[in-house]
C-alpha positions as CSV (number, residue, x, y, z in Angstrom):
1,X,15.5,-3.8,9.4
2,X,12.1,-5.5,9.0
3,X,9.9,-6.4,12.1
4,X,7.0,-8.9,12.3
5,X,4.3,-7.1,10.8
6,X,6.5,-5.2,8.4
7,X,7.2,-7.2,4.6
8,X,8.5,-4.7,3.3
9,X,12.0,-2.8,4.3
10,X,12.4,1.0,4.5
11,X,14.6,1.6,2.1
12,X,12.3,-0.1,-0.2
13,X,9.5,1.9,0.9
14,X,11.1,5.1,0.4
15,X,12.2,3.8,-2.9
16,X,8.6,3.0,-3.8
17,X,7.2,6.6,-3.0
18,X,10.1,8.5,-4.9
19,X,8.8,6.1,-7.7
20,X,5.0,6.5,-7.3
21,X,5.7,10.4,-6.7
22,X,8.4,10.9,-10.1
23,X,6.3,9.0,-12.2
24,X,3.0,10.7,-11.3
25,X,5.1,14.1,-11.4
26,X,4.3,14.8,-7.8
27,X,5.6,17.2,-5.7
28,X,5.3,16.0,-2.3
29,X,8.3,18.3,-0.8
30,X,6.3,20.2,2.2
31,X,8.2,23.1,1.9
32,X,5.9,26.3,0.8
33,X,3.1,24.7,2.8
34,X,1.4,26.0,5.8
35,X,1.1,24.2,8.8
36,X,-1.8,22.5,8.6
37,X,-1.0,21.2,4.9
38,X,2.6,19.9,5.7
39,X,0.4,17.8,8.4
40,X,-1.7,16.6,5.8
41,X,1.1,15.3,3.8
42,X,2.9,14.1,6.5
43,X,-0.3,11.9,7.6
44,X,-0.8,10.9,4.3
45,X,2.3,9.8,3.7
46,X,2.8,7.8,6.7
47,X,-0.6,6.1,5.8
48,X,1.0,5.0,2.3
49,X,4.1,3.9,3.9
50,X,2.5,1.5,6.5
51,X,0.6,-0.1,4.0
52,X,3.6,-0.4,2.0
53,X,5.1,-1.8,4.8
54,X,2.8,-4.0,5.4
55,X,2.2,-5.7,1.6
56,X,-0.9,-4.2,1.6
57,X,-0.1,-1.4,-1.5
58,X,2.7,-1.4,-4.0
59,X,3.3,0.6,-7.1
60,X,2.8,-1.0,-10.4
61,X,5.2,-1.0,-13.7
62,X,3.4,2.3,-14.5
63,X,3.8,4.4,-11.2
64,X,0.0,3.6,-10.0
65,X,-0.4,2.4,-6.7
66,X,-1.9,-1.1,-6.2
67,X,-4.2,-1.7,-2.9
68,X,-4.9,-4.6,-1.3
69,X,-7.7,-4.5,1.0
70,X,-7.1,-5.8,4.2
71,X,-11.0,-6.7,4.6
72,X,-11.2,-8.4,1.3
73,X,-11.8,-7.9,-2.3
74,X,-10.2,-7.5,-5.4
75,X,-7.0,-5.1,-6.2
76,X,-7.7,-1.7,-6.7
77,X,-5.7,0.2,-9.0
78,X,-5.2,4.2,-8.6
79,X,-4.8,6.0,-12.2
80,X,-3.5,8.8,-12.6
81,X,-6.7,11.4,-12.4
82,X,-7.9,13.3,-15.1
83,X,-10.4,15.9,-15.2
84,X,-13.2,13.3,-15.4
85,X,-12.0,12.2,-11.8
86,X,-12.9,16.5,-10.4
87,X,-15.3,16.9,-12.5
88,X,-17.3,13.4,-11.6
89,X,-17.0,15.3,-7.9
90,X,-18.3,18.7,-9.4
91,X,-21.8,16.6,-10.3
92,X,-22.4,16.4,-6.2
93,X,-24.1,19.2,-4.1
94,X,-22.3,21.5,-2.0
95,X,-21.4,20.7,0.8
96,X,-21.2,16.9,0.5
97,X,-17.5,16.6,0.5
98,X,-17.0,12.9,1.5
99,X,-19.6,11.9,-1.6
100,X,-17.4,14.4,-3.9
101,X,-14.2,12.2,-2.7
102,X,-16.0,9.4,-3.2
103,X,-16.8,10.3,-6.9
104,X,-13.4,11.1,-7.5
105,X,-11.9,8.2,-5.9
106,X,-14.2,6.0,-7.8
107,X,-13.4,7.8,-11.1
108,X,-9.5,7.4,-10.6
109,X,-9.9,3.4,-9.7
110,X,-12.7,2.9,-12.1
111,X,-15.0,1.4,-9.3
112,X,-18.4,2.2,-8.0
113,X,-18.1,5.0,-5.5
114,X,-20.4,2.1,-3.1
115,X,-17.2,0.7,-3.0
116,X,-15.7,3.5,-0.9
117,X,-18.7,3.9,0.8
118,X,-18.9,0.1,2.2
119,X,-15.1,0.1,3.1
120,X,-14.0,-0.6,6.5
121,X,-12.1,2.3,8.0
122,X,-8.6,0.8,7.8
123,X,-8.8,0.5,4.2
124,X,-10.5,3.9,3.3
125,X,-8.3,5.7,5.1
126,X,-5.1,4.1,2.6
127,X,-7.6,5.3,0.0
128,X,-7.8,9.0,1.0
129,X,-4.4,9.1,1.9
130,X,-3.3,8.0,-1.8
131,X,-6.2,10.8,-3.0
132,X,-4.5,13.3,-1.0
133,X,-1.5,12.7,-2.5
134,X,-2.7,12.8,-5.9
135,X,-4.5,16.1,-4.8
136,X,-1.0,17.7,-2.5
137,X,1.2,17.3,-5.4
């Protein structure tokens, strides 16, 4: 059952994920994790599936998840990441972890890490969740 501000059904949602994580050969089962992991996943997850939910991100003919900013902008477009997307985060100092996301997030979406830097919270978070995913499975 759909409410107001949800476009998209459950069913469908879960559908989508199974999807997005069998094409991108994710494991995104939480068993074998420690606590605080499994709570990682499970935010993550619940991230992606309100903004699935919500029309804001759907999962493209080739597995990748499609975003749709909700402050505006064009699509962005999560590939699957390569080494190029850790090691473009390996060129970063220690100890700057959000700029090494950043570098990897912009690597994986080919867009300027400013990008990610600029975004309103509500959208960035959608972005790290999908990262974390990529990175969890």
């Amino acid at each position: 059952m759909t409410t107001e501000n949800q476009l998209v059904g459950d069913d469908v949602v879960e559908a989508e994920i199974a999807r997005f994580a069998a094409g991108m050969d994710l494991d995104l089962d939480p068993k074998g994790l420690d606590d605080e992991d499994k709570q990682s996943l499970e935010d993550a997850l619940r991230r992606v599936r309100r903004a699935i939910k919500a029309g804001r991100l759907a999962i493209n003919d080739d597995c990748e998840p499609v975003f749709k900013p909700a402050s505006g902008g064009s699509l962005i477009t999560f590939h699957e990441p390569k080494g190029a997307s850790f090691m473009a985060a390996d060129q970063k100092k220690k100890g700057h972890d959000v700029a090494k996301t950043y570098a990897a997030l912009a690597d994986m979406t080919e867009e300027n890490p400013s990008r990610f830097a600029e975004m309103p919270g509500r959208d960035l978070k959608v972005c790290t969740a999908l990262f974390g995913l990529f990175m969890a499975g």
